[in-house]
mmCIF file as Biopython writes it, N, C-alpha, C and O atoms, coordinates in Angstrom:
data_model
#
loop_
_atom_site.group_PDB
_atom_site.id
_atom_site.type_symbol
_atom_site.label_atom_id
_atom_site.label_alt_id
_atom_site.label_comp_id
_atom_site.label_asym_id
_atom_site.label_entity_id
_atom_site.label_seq_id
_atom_site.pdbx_PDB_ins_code
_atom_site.Cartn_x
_atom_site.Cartn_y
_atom_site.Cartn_z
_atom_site.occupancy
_atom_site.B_iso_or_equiv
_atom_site.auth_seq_id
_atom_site.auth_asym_id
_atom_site.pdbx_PDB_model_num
ATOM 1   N N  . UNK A ? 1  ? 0.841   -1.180 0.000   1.0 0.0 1  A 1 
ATOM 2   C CA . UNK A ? 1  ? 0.000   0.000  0.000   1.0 0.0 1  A 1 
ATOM 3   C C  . UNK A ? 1  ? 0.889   1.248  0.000   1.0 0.0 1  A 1 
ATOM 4   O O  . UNK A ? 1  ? 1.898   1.338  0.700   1.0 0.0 1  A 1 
ATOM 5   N N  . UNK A ? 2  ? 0.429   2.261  -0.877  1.0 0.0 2  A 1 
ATOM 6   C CA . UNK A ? 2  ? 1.057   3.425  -0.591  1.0 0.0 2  A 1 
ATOM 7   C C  . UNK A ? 2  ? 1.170   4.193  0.551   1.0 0.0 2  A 1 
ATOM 8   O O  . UNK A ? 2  ? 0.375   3.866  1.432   1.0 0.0 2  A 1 
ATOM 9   N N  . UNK A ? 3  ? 1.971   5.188  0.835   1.0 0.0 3  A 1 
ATOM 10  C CA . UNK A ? 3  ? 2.180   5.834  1.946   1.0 0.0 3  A 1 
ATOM 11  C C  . UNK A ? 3  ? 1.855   7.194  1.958   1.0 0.0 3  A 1 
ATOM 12  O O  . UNK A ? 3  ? 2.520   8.155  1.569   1.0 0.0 3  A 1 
ATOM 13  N N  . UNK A ? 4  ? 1.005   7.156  2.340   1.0 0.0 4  A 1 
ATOM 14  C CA . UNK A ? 4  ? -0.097  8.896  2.366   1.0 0.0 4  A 1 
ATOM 15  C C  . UNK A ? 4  ? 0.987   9.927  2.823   1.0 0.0 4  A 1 
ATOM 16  O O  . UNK A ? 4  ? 1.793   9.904  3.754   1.0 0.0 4  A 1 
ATOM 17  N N  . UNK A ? 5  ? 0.684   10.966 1.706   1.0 0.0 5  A 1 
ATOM 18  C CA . UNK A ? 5  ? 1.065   12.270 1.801   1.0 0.0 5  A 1 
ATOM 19  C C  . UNK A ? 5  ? 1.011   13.211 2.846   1.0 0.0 5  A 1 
ATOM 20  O O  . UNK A ? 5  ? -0.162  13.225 3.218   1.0 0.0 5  A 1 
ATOM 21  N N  . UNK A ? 6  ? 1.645   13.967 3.481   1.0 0.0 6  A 1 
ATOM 22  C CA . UNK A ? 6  ? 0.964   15.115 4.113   1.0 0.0 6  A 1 
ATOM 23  C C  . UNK A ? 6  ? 1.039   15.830 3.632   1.0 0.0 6  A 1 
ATOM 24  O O  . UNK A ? 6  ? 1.727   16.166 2.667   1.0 0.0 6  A 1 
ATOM 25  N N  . UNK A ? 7  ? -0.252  16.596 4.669   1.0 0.0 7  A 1 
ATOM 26  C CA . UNK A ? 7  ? -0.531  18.242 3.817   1.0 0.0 7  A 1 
ATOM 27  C C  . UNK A ? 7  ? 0.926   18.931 3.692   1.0 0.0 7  A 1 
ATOM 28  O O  . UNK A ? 7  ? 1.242   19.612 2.716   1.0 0.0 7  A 1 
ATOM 29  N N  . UNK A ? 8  ? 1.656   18.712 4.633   1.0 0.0 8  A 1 
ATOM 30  C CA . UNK A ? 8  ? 2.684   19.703 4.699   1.0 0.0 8  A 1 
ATOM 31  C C  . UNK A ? 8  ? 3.657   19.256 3.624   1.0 0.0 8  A 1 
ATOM 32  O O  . UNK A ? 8  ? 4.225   20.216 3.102   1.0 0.0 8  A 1 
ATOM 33  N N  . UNK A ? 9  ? 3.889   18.480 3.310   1.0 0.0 9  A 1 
ATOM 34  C CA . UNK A ? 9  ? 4.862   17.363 2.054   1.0 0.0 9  A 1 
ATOM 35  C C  . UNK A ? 9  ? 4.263   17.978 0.740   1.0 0.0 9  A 1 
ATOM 36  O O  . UNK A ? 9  ? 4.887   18.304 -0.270  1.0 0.0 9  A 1 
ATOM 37  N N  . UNK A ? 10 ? 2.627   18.081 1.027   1.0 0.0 10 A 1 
ATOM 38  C CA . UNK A ? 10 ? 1.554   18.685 -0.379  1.0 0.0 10 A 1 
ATOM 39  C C  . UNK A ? 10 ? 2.377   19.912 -0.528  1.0 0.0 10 A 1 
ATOM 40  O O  . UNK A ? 10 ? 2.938   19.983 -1.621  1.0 0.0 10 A 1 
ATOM 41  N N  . UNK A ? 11 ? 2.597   20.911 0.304   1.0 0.0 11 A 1 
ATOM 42  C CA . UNK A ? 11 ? 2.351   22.380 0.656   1.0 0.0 11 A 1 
ATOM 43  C C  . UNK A ? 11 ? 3.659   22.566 0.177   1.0 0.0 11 A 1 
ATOM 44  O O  . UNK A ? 11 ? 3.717   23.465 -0.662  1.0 0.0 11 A 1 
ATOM 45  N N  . UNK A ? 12 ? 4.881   21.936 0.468   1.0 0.0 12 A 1 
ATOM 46  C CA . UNK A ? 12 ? 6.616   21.942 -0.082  1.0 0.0 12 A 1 
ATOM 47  C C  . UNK A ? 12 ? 6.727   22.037 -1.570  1.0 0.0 12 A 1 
ATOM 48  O O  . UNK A ? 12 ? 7.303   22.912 -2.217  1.0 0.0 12 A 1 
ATOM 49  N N  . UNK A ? 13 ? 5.860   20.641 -2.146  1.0 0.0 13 A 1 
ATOM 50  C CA . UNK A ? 13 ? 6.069   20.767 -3.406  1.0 0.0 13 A 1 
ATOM 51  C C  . UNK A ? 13 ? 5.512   21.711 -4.026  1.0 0.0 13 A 1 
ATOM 52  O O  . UNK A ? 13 ? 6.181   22.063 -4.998  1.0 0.0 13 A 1 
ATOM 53  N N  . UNK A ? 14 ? 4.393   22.383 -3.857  1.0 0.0 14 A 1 
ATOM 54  C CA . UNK A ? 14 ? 3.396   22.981 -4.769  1.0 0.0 14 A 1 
ATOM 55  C C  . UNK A ? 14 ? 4.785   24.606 -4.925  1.0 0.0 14 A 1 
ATOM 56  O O  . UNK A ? 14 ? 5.215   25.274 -5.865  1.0 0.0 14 A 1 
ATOM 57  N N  . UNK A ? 15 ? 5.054   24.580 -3.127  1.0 0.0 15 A 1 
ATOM 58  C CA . UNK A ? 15 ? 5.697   26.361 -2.916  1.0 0.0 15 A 1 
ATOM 59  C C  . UNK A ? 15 ? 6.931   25.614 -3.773  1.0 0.0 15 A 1 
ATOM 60  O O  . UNK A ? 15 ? 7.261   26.735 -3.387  1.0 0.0 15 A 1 
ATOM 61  N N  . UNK A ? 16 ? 7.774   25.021 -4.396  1.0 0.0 16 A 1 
ATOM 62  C CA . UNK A ? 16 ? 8.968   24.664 -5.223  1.0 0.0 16 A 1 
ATOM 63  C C  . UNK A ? 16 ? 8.957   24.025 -6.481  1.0 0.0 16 A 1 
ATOM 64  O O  . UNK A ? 16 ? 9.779   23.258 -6.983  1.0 0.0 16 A 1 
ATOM 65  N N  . UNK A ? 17 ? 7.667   24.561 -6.993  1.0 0.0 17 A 1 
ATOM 66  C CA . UNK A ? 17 ? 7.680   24.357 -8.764  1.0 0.0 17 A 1 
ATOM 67  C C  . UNK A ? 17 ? 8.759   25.524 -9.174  1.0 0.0 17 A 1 
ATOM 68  O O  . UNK A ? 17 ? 9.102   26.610 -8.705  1.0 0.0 17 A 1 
ATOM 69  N N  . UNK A ? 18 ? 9.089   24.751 -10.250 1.0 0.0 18 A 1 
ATOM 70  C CA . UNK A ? 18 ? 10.090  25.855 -11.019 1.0 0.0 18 A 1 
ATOM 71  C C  . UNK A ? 18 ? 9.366   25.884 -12.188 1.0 0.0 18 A 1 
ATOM 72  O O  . UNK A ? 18 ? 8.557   25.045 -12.582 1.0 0.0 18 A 1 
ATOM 73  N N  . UNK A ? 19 ? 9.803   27.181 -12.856 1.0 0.0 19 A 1 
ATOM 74  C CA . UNK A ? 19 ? 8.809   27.680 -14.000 1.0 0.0 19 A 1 
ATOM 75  C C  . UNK A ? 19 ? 10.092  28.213 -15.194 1.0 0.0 19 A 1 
ATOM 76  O O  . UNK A ? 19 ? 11.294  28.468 -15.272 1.0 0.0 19 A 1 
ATOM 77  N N  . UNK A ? 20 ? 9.046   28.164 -15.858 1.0 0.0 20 A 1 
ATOM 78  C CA . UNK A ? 20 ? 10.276  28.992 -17.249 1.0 0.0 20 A 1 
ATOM 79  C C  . UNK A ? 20 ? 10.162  30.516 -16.550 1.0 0.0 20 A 1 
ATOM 80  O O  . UNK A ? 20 ? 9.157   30.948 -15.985 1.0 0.0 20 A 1 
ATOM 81  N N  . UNK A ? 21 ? 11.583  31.310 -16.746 1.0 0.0 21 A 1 
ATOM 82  C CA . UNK A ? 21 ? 11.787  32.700 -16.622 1.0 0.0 21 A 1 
ATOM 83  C C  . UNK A ? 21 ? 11.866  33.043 -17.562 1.0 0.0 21 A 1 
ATOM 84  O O  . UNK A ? 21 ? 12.214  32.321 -18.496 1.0 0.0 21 A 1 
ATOM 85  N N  . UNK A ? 22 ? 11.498  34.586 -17.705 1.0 0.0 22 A 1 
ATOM 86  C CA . UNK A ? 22 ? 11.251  35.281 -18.976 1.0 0.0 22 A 1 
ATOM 87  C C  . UNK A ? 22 ? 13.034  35.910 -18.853 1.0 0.0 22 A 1 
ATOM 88  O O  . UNK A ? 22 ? 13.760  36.196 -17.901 1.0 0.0 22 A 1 
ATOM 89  N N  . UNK A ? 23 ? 13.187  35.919 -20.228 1.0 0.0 23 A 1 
ATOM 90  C CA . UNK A ? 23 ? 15.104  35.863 -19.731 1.0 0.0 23 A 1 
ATOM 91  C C  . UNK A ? 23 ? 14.998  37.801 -20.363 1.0 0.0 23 A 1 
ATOM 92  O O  . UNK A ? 23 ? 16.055  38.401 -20.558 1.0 0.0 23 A 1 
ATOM 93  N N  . UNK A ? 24 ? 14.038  38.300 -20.526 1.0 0.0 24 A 1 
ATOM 94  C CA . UNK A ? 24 ? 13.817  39.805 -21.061 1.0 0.0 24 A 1 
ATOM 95  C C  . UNK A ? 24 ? 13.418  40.706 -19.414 1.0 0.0 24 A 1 
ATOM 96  O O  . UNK A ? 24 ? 14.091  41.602 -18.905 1.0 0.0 24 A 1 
ATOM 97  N N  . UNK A ? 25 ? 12.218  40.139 -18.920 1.0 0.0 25 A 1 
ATOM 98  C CA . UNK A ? 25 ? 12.126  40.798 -17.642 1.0 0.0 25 A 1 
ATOM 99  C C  . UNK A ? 25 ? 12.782  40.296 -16.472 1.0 0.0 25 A 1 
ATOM 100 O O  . UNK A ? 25 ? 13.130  40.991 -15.518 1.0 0.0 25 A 1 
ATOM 101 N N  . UNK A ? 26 ? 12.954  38.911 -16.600 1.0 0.0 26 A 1 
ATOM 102 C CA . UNK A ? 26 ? 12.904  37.934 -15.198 1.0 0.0 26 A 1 
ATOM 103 C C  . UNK A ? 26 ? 11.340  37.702 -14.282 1.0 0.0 26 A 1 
ATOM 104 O O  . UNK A ? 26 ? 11.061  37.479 -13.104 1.0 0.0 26 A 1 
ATOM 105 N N  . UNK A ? 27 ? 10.892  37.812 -15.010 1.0 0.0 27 A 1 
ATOM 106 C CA . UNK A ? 27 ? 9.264   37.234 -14.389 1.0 0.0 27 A 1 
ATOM 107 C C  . UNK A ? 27 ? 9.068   35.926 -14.824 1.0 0.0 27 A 1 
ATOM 108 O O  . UNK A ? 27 ? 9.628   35.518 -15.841 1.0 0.0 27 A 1 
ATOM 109 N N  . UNK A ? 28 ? 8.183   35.090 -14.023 1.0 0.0 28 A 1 
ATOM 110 C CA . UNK A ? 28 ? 8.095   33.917 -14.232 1.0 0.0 28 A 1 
ATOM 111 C C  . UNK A ? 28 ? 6.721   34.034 -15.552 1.0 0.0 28 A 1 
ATOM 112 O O  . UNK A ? 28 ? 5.941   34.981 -15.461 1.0 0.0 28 A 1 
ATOM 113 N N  . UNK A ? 29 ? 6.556   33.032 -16.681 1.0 0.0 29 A 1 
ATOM 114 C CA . UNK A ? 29 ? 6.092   32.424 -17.648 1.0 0.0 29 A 1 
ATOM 115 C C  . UNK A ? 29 ? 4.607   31.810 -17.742 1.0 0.0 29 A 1 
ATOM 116 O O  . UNK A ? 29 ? 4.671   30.584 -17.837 1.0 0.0 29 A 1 
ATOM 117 N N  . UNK A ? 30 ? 3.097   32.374 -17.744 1.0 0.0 30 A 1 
ATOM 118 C CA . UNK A ? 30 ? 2.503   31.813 -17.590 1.0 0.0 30 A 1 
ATOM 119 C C  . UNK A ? 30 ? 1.891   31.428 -18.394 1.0 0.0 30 A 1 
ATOM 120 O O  . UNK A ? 30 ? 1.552   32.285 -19.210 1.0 0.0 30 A 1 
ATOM 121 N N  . UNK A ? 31 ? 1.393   29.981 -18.656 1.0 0.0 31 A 1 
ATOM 122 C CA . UNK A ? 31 ? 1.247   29.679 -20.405 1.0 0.0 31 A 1 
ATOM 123 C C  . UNK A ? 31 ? -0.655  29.990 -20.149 1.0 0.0 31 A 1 
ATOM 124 O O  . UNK A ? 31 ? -1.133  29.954 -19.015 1.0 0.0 31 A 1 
ATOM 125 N N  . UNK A ? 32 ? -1.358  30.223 -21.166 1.0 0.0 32 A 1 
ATOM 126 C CA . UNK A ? 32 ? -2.476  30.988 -21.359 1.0 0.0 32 A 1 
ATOM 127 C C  . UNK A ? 32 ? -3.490  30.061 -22.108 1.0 0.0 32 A 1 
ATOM 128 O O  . UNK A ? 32 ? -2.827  29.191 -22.673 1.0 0.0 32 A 1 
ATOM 129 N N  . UNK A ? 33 ? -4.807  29.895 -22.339 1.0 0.0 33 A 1 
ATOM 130 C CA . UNK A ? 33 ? -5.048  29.552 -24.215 1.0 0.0 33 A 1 
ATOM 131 C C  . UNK A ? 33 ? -5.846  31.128 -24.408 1.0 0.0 33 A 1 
ATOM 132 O O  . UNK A ? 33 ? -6.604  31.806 -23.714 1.0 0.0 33 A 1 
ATOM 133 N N  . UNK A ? 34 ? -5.316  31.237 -25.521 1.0 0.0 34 A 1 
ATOM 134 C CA . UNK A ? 34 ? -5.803  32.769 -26.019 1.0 0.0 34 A 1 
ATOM 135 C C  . UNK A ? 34 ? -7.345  31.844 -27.044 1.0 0.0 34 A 1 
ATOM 136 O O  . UNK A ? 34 ? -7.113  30.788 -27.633 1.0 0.0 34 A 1 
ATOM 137 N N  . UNK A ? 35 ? -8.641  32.425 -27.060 1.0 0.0 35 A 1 
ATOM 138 C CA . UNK A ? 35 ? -9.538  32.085 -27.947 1.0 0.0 35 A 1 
ATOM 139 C C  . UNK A ? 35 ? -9.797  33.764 -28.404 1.0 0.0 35 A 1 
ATOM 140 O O  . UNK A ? 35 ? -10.007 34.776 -27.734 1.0 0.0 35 A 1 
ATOM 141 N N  . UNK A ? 36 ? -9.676  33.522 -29.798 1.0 0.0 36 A 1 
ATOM 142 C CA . UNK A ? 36 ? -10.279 34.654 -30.750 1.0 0.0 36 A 1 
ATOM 143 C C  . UNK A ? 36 ? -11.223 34.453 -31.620 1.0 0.0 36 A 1 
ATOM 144 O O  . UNK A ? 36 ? -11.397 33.297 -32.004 1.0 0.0 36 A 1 
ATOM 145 N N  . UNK A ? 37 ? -11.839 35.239 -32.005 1.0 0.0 37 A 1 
ATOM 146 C CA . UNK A ? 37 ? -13.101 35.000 -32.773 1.0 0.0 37 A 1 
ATOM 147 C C  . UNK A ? 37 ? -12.647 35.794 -34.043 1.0 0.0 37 A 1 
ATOM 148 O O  . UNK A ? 37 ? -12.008 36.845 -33.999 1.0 0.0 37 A 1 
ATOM 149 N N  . UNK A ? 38 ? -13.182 34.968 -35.514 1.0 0.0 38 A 1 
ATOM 150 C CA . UNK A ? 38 ? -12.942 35.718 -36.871 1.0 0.0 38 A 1 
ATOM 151 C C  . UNK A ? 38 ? -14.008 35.141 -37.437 1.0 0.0 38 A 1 
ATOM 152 O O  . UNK A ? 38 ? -14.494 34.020 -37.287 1.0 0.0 38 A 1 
ATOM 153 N N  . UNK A ? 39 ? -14.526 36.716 -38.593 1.0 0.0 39 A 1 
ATOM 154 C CA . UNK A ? 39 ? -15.853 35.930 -39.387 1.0 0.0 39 A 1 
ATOM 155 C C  . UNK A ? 39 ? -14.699 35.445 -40.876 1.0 0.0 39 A 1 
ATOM 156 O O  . UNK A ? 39 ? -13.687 35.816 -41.470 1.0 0.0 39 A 1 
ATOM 157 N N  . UNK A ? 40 ? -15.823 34.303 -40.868 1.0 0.0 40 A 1 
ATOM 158 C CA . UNK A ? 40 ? -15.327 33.524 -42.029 1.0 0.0 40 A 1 
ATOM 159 C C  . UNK A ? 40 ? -15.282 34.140 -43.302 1.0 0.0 40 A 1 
ATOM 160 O O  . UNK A ? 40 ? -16.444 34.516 -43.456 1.0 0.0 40 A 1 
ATOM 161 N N  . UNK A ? 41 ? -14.656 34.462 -44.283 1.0 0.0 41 A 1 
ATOM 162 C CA . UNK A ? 41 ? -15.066 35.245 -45.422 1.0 0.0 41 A 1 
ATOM 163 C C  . UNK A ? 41 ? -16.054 34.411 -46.334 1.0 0.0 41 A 1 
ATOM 164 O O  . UNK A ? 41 ? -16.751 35.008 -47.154 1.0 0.0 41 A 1 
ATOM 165 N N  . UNK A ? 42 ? -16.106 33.356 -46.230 1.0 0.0 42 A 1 
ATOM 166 C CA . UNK A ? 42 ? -16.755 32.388 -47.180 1.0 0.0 42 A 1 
ATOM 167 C C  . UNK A ? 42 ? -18.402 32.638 -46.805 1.0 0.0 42 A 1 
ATOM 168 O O  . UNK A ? 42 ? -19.279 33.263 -47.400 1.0 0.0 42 A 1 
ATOM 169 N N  . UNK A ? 43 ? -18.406 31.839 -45.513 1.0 0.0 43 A 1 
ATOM 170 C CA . UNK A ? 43 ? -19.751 31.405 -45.270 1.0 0.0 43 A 1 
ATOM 171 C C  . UNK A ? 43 ? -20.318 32.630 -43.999 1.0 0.0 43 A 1 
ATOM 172 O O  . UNK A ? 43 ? -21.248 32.528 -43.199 1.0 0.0 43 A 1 
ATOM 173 N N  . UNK A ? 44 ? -19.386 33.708 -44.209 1.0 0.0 44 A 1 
ATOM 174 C CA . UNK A ? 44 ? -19.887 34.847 -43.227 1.0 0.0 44 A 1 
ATOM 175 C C  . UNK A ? 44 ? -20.285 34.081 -42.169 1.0 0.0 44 A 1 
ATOM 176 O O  . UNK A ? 44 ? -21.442 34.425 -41.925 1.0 0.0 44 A 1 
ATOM 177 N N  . UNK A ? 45 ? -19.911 33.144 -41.338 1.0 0.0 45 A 1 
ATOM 178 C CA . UNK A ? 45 ? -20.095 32.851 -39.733 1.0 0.0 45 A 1 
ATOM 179 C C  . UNK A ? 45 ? -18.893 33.298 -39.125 1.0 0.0 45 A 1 
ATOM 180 O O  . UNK A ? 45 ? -18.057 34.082 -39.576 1.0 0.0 45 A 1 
ATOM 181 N N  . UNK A ? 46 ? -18.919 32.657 -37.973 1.0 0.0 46 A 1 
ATOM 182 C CA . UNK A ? 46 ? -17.617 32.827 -36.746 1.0 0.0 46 A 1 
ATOM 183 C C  . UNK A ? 46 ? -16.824 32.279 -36.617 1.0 0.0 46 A 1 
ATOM 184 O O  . UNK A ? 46 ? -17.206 31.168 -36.984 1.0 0.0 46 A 1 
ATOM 185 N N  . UNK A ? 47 ? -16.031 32.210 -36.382 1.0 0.0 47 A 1 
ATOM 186 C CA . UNK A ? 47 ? -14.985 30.911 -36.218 1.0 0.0 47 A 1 
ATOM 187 C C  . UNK A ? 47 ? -14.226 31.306 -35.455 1.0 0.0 47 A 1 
ATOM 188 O O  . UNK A ? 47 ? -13.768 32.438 -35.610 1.0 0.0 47 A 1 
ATOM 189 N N  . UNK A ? 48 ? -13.681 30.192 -33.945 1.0 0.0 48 A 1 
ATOM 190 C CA . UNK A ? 48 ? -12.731 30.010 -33.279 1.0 0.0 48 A 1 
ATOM 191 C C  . UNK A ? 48 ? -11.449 29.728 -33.048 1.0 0.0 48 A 1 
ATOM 192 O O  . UNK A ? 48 ? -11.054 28.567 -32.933 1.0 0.0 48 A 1 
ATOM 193 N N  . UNK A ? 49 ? -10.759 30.657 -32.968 1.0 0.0 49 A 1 
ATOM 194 C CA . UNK A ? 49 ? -9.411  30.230 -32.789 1.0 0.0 49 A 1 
ATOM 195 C C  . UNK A ? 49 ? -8.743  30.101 -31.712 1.0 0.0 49 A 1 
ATOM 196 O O  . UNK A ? 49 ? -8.395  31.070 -31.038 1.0 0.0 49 A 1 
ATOM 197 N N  . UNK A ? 50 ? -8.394  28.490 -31.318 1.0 0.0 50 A 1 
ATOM 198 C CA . UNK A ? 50 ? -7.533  28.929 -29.677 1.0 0.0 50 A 1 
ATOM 199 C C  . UNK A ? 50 ? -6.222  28.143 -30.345 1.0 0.0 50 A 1 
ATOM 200 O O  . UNK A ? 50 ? -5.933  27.337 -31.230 1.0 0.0 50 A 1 
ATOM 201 N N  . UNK A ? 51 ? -5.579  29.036 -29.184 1.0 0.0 51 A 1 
ATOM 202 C CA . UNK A ? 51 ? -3.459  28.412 -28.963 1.0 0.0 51 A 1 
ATOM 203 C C  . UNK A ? 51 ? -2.962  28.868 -27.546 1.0 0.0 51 A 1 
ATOM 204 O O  . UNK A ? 51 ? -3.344  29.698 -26.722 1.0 0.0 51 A 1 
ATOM 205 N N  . UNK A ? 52 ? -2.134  28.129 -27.614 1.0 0.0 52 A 1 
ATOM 206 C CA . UNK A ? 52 ? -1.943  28.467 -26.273 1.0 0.0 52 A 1 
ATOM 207 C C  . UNK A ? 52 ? -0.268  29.629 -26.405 1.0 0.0 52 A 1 
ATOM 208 O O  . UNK A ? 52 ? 0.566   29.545 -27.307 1.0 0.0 52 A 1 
ATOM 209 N N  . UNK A ? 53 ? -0.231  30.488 -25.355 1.0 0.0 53 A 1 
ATOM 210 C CA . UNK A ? 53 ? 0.761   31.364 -25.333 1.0 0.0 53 A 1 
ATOM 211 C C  . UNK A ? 53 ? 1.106   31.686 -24.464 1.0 0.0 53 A 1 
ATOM 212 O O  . UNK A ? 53 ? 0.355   31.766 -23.493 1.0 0.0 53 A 1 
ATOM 213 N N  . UNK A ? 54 ? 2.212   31.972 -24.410 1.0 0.0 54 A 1 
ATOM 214 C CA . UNK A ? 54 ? 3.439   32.049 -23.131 1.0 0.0 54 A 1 
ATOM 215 C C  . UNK A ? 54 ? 3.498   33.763 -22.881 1.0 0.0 54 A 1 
ATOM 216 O O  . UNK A ? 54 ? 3.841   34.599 -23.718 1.0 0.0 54 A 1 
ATOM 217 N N  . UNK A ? 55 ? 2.997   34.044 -21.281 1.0 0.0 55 A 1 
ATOM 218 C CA . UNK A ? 55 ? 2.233   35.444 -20.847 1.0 0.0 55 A 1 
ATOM 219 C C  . UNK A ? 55 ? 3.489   35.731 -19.962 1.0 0.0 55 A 1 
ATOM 220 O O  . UNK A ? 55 ? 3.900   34.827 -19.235 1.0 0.0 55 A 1 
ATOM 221 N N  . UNK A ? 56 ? 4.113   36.932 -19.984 1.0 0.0 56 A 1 
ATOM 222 C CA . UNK A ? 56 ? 4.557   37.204 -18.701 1.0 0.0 56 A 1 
ATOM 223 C C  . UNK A ? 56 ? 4.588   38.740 -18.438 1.0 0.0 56 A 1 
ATOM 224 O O  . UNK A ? 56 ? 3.411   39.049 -18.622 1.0 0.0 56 A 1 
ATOM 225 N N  . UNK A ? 57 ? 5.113   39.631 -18.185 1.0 0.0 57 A 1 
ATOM 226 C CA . UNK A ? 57 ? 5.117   41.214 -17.523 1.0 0.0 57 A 1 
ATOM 227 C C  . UNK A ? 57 ? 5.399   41.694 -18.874 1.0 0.0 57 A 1 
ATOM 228 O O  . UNK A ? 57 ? 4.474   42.340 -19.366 1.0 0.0 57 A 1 
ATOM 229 N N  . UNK A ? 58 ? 6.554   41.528 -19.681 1.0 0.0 58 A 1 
ATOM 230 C CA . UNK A ? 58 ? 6.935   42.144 -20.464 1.0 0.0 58 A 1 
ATOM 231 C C  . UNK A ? 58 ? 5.927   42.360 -22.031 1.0 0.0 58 A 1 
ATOM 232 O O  . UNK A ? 58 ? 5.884   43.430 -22.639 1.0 0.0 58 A 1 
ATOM 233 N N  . UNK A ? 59 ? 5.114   40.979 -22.498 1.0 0.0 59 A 1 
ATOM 234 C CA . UNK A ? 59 ? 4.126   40.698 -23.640 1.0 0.0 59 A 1 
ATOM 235 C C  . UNK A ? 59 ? 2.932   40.629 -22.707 1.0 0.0 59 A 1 
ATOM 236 O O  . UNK A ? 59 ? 2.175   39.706 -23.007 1.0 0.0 59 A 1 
ATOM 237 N N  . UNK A ? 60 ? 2.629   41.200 -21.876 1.0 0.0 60 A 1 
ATOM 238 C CA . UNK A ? 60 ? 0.935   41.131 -20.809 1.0 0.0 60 A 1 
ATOM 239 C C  . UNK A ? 60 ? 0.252   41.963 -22.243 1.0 0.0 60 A 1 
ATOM 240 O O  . UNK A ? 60 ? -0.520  41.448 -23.052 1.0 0.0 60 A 1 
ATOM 241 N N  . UNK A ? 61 ? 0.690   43.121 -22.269 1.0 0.0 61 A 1 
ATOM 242 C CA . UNK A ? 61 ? 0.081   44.097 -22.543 1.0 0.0 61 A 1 
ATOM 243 C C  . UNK A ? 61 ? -0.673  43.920 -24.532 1.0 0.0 61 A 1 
ATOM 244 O O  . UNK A ? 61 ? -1.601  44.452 -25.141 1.0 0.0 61 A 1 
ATOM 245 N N  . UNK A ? 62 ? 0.133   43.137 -24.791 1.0 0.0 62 A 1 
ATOM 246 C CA . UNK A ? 62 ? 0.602   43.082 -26.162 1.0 0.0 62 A 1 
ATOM 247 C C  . UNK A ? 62 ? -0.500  41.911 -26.616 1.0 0.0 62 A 1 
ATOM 248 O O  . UNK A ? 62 ? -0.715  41.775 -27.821 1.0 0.0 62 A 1 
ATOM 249 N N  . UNK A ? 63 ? -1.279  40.968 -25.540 1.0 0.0 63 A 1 
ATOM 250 C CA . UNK A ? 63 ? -1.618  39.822 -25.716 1.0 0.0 63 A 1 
ATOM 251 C C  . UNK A ? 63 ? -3.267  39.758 -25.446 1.0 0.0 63 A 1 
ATOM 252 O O  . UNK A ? 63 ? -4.176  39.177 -26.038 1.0 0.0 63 A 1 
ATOM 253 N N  . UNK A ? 64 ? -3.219  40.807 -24.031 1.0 0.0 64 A 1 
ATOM 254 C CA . UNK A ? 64 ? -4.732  41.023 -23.448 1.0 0.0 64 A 1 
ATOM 255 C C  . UNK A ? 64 ? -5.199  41.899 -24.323 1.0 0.0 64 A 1 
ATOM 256 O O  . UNK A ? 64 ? -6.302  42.055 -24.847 1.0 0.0 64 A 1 
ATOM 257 N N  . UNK A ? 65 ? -4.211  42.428 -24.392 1.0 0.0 65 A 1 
ATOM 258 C CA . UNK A ? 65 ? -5.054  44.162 -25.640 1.0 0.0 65 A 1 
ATOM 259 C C  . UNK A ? 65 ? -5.356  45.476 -24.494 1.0 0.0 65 A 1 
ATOM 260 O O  . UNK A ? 65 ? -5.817  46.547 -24.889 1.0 0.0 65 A 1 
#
């Protein structure tokens, strides 16, 4: 049988993730999914676009709008 966790063992790992640094500001990297909306030229509806993108202090501004 496995050997149960503690909260406090929980609480170590979560505070000592390492993350990508932004090597422009030094802020840590938070990956995003951006969804945008475009009308189709064809069939004039909507269409969805998601991706995912890498957010940090320096591209915040550039990304939210």
């Amino acid at each position: 049988m496995a050997k149960a966790t503690s909260f406090a063992e929980k609480a170590a790992k979560a505070a000592g993730k390492k993350g990508h640094i932004c090597p422009t500001c030094g802020q840590h990297i938070t990956t995003v999914k951006l969804v945008t909306s475009e009308r189709s030229p064809v069939k004039s509806s909507w269409k969805f676009n998601q991706r995912f993108v890498a957010v940090c202090k320096c591209n915040e501004k550039e990304i939210y709008g």
